[in-house]
C-alpha positions in Angstrom: 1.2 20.2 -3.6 0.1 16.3 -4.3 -3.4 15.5 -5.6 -5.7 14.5 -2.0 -6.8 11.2 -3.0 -9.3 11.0 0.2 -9.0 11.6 3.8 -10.6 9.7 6.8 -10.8 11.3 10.5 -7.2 10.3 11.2 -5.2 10.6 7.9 -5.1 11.9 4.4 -4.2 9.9 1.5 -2.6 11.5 -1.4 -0.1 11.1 -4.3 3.7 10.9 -3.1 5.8 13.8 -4.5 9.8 13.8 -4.3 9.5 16.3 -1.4 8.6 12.8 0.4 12.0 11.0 0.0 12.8 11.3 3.4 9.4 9.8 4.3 10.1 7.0 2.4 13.3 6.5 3.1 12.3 6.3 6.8 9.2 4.1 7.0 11.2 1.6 5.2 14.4 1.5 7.3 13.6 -0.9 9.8 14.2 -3.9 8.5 10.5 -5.4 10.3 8.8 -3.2 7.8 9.9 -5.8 4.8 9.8 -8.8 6.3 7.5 -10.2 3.9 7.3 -8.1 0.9 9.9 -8.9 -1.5 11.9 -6.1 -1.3 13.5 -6.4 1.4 17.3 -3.7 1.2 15.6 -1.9 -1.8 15.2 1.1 0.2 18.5 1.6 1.3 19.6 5.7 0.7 17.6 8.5 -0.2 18.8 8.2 -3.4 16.9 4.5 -3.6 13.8 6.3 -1.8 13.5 8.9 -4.6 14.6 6.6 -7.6 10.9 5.0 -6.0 9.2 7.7 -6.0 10.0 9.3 -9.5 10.3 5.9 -11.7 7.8 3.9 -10.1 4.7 6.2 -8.3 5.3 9.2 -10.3 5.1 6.6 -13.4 2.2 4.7 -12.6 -0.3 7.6 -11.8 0.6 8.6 -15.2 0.3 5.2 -17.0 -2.3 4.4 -15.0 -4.0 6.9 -12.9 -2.9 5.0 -9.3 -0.1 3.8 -7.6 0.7 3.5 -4.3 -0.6 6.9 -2.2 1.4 8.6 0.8 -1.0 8.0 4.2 -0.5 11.3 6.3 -1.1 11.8 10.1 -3.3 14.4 10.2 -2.5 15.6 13.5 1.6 15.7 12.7 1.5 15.9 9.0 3.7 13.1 8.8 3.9 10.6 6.0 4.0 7.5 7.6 4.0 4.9 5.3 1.9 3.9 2.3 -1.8 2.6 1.2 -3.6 1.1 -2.1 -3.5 0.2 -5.3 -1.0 -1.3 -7.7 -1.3 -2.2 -11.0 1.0 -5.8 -10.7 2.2 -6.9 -14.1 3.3 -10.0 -12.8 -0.1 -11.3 -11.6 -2.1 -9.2 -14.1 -4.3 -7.9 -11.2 -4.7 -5.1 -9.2 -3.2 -5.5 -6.0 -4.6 -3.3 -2.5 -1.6 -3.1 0.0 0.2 -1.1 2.4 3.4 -0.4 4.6 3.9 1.8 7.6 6.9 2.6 10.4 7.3 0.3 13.4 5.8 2.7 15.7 2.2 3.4 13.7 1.1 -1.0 13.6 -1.5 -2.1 15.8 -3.4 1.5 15.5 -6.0 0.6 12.6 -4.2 2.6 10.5 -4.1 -0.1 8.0 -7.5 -0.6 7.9 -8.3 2.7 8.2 -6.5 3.8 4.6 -7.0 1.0 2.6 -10.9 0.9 3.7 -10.9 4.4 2.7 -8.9 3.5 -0.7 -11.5 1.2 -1.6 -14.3 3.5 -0.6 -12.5 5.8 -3.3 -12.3 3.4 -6.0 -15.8 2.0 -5.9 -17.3 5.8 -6.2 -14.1 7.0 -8.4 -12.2 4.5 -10.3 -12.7 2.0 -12.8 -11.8 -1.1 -11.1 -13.7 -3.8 -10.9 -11.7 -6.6 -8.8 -8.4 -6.3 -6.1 -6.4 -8.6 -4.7 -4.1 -8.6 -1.7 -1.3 -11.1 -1.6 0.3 -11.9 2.2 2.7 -14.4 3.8 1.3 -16.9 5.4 2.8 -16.2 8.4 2.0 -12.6 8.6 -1.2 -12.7 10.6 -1.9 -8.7 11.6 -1.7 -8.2 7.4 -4.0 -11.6 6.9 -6.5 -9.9 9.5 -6.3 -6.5 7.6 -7.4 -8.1 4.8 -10.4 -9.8 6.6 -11.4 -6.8 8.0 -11.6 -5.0 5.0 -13.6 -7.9 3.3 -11.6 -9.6 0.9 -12.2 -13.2 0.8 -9.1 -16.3 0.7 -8.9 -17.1 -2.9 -5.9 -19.6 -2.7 -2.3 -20.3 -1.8 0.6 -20.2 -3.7 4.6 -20.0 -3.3 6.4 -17.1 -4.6 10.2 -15.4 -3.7 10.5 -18.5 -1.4 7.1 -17.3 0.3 4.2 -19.0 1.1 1.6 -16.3 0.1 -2.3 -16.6 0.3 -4.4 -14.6 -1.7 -7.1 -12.7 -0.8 -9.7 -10.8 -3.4 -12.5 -8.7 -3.7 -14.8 -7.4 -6.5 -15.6 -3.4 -6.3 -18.7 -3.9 -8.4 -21.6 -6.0 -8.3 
């Protein structure tokens, strides 16, 4: 059983396990779904899926107590994509994101998750400032991060992207 991270009305949030590689595998298959990530064909067999899961997740809740969690539909039990934090070497920030299957955008489920992963860390973790990165041209995530409250910090070009940044501090 995976650690419950938090749940909201709809979903649950908890750590992935490798008894999810067929989630992940599947609510990264459609090419739409990495559009604008930077990965785009990383995910391309269960054995990538798992390889994910075990040397990345598994990793960083380890090294770092968070990775990305598994959002679950509470009413199917399905893992349907992904929600918050990632500790980004590259930037040297924390970075709030997400990812689900086709068939679950436009629902809130976004917002939902990652409001309720930021809810988490502000009463559980020991972060003090998030950012969430987004292509330009990838308005429902720009209005995700909106909604949740972050606040455009500046643009920048990166893996042939234009990318705006948005951020937020946990702690006043």
């Amino acid at each position: 059983m995976s650690k419950i991270i938090t749940e909201t009305p709809r979903l649950i949030i908890r750590e992935f396990n490798l008894d999810d590689v067929q989630a992940v595998y599947d609510f990264n298959a459609d090419e739409r779904v990495n559009l604008y990530t930077g990965d785009a064909g990383v995910i391309k067999s269960l054995a990538d899926a798992e390889r994910i899961i075990r040397d990345i997740w598994l990793t960083e809740y380890l090294q770092f107590g968070y990775a990305r969690w598994a959002v679950v539909l509470k009413q199917t039990g399905k893992v349907i994509g992904f929600c918050g934090f990632k500790n980004d070497y590259r930037i040297n920030e924390t970075d709030i994101g997400y990812r689900f299957a086709p068939e679950y955008w436009g629902q809130g489920f976004a917002t939902e998750a990652n409001q309720a992963c930021i809810d988490y860390a502000k009463a559980h973790m020991d972060l003090d400032y998030i950012v969430g990165d987004v292509v330009d041209r990838n308005h429902a995530s720009i209005n995700v991060l909106k909604k949740l409250g972050m606040n455009f910090n500046k643009k920048f070009q990166s893996f042939g992207f234009m990318i705006q940044r948005y951020d937020m501090y946990l702690k006043s």
